[in-house]
Each structure stands twice: as structure tokens, then as C-alpha cells.
C-alpha positions as CSV (number, residue, x, y, z in Angstrom):
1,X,115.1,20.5,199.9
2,X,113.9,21.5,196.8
3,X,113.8,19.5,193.6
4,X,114.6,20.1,190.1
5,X,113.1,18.1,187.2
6,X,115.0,18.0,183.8
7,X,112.7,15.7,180.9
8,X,114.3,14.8,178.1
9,X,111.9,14.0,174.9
10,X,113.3,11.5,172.0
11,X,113.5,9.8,169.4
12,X,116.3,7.7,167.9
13,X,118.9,9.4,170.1
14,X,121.2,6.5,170.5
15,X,124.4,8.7,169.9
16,X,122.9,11.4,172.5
17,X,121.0,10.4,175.3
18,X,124.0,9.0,177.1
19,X,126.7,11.8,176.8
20,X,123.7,14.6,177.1
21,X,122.5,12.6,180.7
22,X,126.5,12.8,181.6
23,X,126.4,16.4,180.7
24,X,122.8,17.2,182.5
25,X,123.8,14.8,185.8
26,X,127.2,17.1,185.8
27,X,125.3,20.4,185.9
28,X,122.2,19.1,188.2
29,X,125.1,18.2,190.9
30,X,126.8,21.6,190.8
31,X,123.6,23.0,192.7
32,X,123.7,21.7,195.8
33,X,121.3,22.6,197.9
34,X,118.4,20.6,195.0
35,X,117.5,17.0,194.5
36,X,117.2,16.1,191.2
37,X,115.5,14.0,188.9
38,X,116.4,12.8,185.0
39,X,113.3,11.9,183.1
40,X,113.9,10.3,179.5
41,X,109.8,10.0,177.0
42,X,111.0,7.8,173.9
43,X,108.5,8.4,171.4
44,X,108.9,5.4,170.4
45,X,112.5,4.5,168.8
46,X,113.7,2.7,166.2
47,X,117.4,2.0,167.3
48,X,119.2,0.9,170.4
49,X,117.8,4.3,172.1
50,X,115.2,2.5,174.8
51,X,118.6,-0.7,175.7
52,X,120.8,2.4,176.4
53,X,117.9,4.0,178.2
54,X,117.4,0.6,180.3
55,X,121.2,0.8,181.3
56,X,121.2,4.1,182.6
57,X,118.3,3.3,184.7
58,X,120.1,0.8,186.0
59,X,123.0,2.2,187.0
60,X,121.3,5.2,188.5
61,X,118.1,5.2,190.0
62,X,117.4,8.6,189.8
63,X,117.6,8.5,186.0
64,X,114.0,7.6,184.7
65,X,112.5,6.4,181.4
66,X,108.9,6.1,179.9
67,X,108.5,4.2,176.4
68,X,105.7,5.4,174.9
69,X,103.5,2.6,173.1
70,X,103.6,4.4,169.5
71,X,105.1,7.7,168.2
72,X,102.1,10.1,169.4
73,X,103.8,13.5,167.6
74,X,106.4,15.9,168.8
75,X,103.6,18.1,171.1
76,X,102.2,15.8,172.5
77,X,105.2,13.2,174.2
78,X,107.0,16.1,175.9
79,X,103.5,17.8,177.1
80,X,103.0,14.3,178.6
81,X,106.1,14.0,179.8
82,X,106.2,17.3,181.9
83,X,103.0,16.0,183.8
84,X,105.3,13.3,184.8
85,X,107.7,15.5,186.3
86,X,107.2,15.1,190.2
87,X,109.9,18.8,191.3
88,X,109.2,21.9,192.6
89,X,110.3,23.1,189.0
90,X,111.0,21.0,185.3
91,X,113.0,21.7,182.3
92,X,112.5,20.7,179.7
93,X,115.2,20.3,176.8
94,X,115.9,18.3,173.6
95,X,118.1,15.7,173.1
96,X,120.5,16.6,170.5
97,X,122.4,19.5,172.3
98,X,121.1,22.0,170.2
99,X,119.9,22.9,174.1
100,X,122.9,23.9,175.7
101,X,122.9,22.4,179.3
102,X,124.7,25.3,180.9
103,X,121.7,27.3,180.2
104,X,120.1,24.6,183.5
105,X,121.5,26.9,186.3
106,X,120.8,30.2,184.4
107,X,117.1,28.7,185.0
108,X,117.6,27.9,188.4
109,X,119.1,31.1,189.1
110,X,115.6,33.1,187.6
111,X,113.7,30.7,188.9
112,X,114.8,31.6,192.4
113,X,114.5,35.6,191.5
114,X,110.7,34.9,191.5
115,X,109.7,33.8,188.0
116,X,107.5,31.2,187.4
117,X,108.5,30.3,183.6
118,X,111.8,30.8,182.4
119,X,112.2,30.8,178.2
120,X,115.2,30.1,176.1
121,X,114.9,32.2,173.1
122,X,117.1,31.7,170.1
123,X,119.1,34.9,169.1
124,X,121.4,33.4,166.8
125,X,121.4,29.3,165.5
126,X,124.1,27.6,163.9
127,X,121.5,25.5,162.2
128,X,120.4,26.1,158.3
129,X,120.6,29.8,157.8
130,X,117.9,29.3,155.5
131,X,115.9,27.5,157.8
132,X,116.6,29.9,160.5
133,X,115.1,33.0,157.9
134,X,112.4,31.0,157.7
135,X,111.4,30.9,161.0
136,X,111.8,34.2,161.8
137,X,109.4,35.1,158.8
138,X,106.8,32.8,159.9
139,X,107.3,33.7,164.1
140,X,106.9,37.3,162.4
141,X,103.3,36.9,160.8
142,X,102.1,34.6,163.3
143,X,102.7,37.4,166.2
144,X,101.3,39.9,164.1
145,X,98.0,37.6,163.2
146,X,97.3,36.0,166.2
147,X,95.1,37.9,169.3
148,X,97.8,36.3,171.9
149,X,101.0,37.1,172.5
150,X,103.4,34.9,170.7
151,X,106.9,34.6,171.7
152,X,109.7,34.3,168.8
153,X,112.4,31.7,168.9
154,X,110.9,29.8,171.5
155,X,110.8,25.6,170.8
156,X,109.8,24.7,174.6
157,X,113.4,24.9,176.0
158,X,113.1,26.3,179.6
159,X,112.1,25.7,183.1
160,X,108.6,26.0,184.5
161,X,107.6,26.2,188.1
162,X,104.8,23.5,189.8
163,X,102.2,25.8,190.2
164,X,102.5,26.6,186.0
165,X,102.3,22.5,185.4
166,X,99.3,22.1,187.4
167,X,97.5,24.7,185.5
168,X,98.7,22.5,182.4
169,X,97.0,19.5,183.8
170,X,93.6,21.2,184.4
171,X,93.9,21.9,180.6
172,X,93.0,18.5,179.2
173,X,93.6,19.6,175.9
174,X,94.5,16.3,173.6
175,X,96.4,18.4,170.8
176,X,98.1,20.8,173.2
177,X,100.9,23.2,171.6
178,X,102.9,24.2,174.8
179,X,104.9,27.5,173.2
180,X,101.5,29.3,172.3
181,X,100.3,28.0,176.2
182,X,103.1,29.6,177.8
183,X,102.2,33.1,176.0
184,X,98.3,32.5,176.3
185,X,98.7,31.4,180.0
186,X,101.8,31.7,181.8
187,X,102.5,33.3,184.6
188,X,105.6,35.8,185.4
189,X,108.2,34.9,182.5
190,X,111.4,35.6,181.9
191,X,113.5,35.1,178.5
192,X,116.7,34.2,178.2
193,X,118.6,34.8,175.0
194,X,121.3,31.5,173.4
195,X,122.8,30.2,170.5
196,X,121.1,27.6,169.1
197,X,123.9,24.7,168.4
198,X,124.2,22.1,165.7
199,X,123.1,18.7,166.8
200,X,125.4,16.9,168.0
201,X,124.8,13.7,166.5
202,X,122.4,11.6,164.7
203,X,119.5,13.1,162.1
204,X,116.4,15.2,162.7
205,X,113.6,14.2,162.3
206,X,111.8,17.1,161.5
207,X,110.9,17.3,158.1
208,X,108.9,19.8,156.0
209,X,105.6,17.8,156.5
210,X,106.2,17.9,160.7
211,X,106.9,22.0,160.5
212,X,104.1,22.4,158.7
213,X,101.9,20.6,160.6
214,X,103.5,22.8,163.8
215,X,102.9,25.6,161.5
216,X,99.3,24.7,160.8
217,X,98.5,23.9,165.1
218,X,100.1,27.5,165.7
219,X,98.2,29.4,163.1
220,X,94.4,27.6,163.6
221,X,95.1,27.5,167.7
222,X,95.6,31.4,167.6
223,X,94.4,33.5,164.7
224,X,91.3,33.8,163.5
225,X,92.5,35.4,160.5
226,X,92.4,32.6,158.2
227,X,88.6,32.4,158.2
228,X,88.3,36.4,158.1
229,X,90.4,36.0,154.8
230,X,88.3,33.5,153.8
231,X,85.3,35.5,153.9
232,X,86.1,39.3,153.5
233,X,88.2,37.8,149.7
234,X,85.0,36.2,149.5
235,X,82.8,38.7,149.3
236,X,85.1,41.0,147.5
237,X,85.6,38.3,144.6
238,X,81.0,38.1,144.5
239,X,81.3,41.9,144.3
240,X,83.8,42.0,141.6
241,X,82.0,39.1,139.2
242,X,78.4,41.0,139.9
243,X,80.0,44.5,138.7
244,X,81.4,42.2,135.5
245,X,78.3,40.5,134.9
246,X,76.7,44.1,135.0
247,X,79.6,45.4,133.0
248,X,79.3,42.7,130.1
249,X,75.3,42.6,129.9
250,X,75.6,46.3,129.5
251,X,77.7,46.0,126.6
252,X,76.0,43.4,124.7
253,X,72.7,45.2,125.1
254,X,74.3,47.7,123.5
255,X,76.2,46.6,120.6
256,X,74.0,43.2,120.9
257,X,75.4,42.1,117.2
258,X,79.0,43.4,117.0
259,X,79.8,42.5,120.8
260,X,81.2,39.3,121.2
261,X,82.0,38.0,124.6
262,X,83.9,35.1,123.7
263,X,85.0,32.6,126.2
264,X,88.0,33.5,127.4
265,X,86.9,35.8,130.3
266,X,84.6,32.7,131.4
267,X,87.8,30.2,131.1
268,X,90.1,32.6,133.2
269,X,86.9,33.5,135.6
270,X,85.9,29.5,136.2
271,X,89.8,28.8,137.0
272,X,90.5,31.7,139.1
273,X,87.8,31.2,141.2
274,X,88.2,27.8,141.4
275,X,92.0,27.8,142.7
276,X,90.8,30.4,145.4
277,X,88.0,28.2,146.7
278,X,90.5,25.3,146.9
279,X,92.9,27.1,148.7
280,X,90.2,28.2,151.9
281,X,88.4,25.2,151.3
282,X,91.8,23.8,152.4
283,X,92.1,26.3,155.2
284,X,89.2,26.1,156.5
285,X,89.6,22.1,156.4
286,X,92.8,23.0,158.4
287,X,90.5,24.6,161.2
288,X,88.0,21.7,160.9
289,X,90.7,19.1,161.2
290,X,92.0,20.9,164.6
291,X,88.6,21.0,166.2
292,X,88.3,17.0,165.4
293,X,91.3,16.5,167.1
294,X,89.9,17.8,170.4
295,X,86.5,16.2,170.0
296,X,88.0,12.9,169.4
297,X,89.7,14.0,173.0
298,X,92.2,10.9,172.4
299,X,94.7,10.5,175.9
300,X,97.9,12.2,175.2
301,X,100.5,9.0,175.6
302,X,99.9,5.0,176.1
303,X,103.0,4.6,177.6
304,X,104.4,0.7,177.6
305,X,106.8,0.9,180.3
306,X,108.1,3.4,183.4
307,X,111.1,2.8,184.7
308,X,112.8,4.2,188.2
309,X,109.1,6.1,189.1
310,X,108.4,3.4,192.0
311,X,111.8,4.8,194.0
């Protein structure tokens, strides 16, 4: 009998993770020919989130839990947690309901037609329109910069087969960034459009500072753009002061006591220049910062506790 993994990644989800593990359990059942297994990562909570966690573990053993140590980032806790995943197949979904759970045997049934990845992509979200705008414009100039495929809408929501986790294992990558993985590296894949819902309950805790940060993983992972920037304005911006300099000693040669330069070109010049030099000294710091990352080659997760994975 084959078996079907569903990890659930969170963080101060007390209102959610019992109704959504009612919700999943329901659908997980409906297929009857699978075994099944409910794996909960708490990055770490705040609130009553890990108690309600410890009672549903209790009261069914094929529910299981991992408490992470500290909060180690919203990559790198559900990565972990799809290692964990012992199925012929995982999914992997959040835990506010914006993931509908009916989407589970859509998976199921794609998986079994032969693909090894199956992607939920958002057509339509009944989040922030603005938000939503946003994204699109950003998914946008990220697939047009980067050399690998990227795939719009996608946050991670879907199933992937064994063989595509064990390839994610041999990757040892200590900053991973699933969603640009899956383009760079899957196998077979098949997208599935949805409606993003409204969470159900509780707050996000996304902010601007975390989608930038995604933002910033995404863009120095998969362009090299940035630094091209960097270096074609660069020598565009040498060219252009040279031809003034050229231009201005030209002039004072020949009207050398009427010509007055004045310092206002050199005022506007020095900050110009300066505030571009900044900004890709900043971007390149932005590569720099990524590369430390994986040198560092910190583990993934310290996890404090596993429940249910001795059963």
C-alpha cells in the first residue's frame, strides 16, 4: 500500500492546526487504497500551538509533530520538514487554509497519471489585491531576469514524489529556496491552477522585511543580472564623467578667464555617484551575504522534540 505524506509548517497557529488536521485527516481517508501520515514543524511558537500539537499526537498516533529549537526562517523549517516525510509522495501545505485541502486528491490523482511534482499555482487570491499586484510584478521580472525557469504564483503548495525528495537531500544546501529548486531541478511537473483563500484565523506573519528577504534569496540564487547591472552602469557612468572632464577642460582652455565652472556640477556629480555606488554596493553585499550563508553551511533545523516518528 502506498503512502501519502502531508507536512504542515507553523507558527502560532493555535486557531488552525486543529480544524485544518480535521479537515486534512477527512480528505487523507477518502483515498482508500493509501496510508497516511500527518506531519506538524513548529518553528518555534509563541502560543498554545505546540500543547494543542501534543494533544493531537496523543489522540492519534499517526499525527506527528517536530518542535524546532528556535525559529530557523520560513525556507528552511518546511525544507526540513519534507526530509522528514517517510511516503511514497509528500505535500506540503500551510496552515492557515489559504491552501485549500480539496486540492490533496487533485495531487493524488496527477501523481498517479505519472508526474513526479505536482504545483499549486495561484490564479486568483482573495488576499490584498495590492499585495497580490505586487507579486505578480515581481514573479514577472524575476522570470524574465533569471537563466532558470521560474514558476509564477507558486509558494511550495503541492505534492512531490520520493524519488524528487531524495534528490533534495543530496543537495545539502543550508539556505535552500524550494520554489526556484522545483523549476531548476524537478522532474515531470504538473500545475494546477486555485484560489488563494483568506486565512482563516490568526495573523501572518510575513511582513515586508520577510518578503524581501524571500525576494532577495530568489533574485541572488537565480540572476546574475544584478552584478551585470552593476558593472555595465559602471562603466557607462566612467565613460560619461571622462567625456565631461574632456568637455569642461576643453572649455576652460578656451575661454580660460571668462569660463567659470563653479561648483555645482561637482556637488550634483559627487552625490549622484555616490547614491549609485551605495545602491550596488548594497546589491552586491546582497550576493555576498547569500554566499556566507552557504559557507557557514549551518544544519537546516535543531529540532527539540519528535513526537509519534518511533511508531
Amino acid at each position: 500500500m502506498k503512502k501519502i505524506s502531508v507536512l504542515v509548517p507553523c507558527y502560532n497557529e493555535e486557531e488552525n492546526v486543529e480544524p485544518l488536521s480535521i479537515a486534512i485527516i477527512n480528505q487523507l481517508e477518502h483515498l482508500k487504497h493509501y496510508d497516511w501520515e500527518l506531519i506538524f514543524i513548529d518553528n518555534c511558537s509563541t502560543d498554545n500551538t505546540r500543547k494543542i500539537l501534543e494533544d493531537l499526537c496523543d489522540k492519534n498516533k499517526k499525527i506527528k509533530a517536530i518542535f524546532n529549537a528556535k525559529n530557523f526562517g520560513q525556507f528552511n523549517s518546511p525544507y526540513y520538514g519534507l526530509l522528514q516525510t517517510s511516503g511514497d509522495c509528500a505535500i506540503s501545505m500551510c496552515a492557515d487554509f489559504q491552501d485549500p485541502v480539496e486540492m490533496i486528491p487533485k495531487f493524488v490523482k496527477e501523481w498517479e497519471n505519472g508526474y513526479k511534482i505536482v504545483c499549486a499555482i495561484k490564479t486568483t487570491s482573495k488576499e490584498n489585491k495590492i499585495m497580490f499586484f505586487l507579486r505578480s510584478c515581481y514573479y514577472s521580472i524575476i522570470k524574465k531576469m533569471s537563466d532558470v525557469e521560474q514558476i509564477e504564483h507558486f509558494t511550495g503548495f503541492g505534492l512531490y514524489d520520493r524519488s524528487f525528495i531524495e534528490t533534495l537531500r543530496t543537495l545539502d544546501d543550508p539556505s535552500p529556496f524550494l520554489r526556484g529548486i522545483v523549476a531548476e531541478l524537478g522532474y515531470r511537473r504538473k500545475n494546477i491552477p486555485y484560489e488563494q483563500a483568506k486565512r482563516r484565523a490568526g495573523k501572518t506573519s510575513n511582513n515586508w522585511y520577510k518578503l524581501y528577504d524571500a525576494a532577495m534569496l530568489s533574485f541572488t540564487s537565480y540572476t546574475k543580472i544584478g552584478i551585470r547591472i552593476a558593472t555595465i552602469t559602471g562603466f557607462i557612468f566612467s565613460f560619461f564623467s571622462l567625456f565631461t572632464a574632456l568637455i569642461y577642460l576643453i572649455l576652460k582652455l578656451l575661454n580660460w578667464n571668462t569660463f567659470a565652472a563653479g561648483t555645482t556640477p561637482i556637488l550634483i556629480g559627487v552625490f549622484l555617484f555616490g547614491s549609485i555606488q551605495l545602491f550596488f554596493i548594497g546589491l552586491i553585499g546582497e550576493y555576498i551575504l547569500n554566499i556566507n550563508t552557504r559557507v557557514m553551511h549551518r544544519p537546516l533545523v535543531i529540532e527539540e522534540k519528535r513526537i509519534n516518528f518511533d511508531n
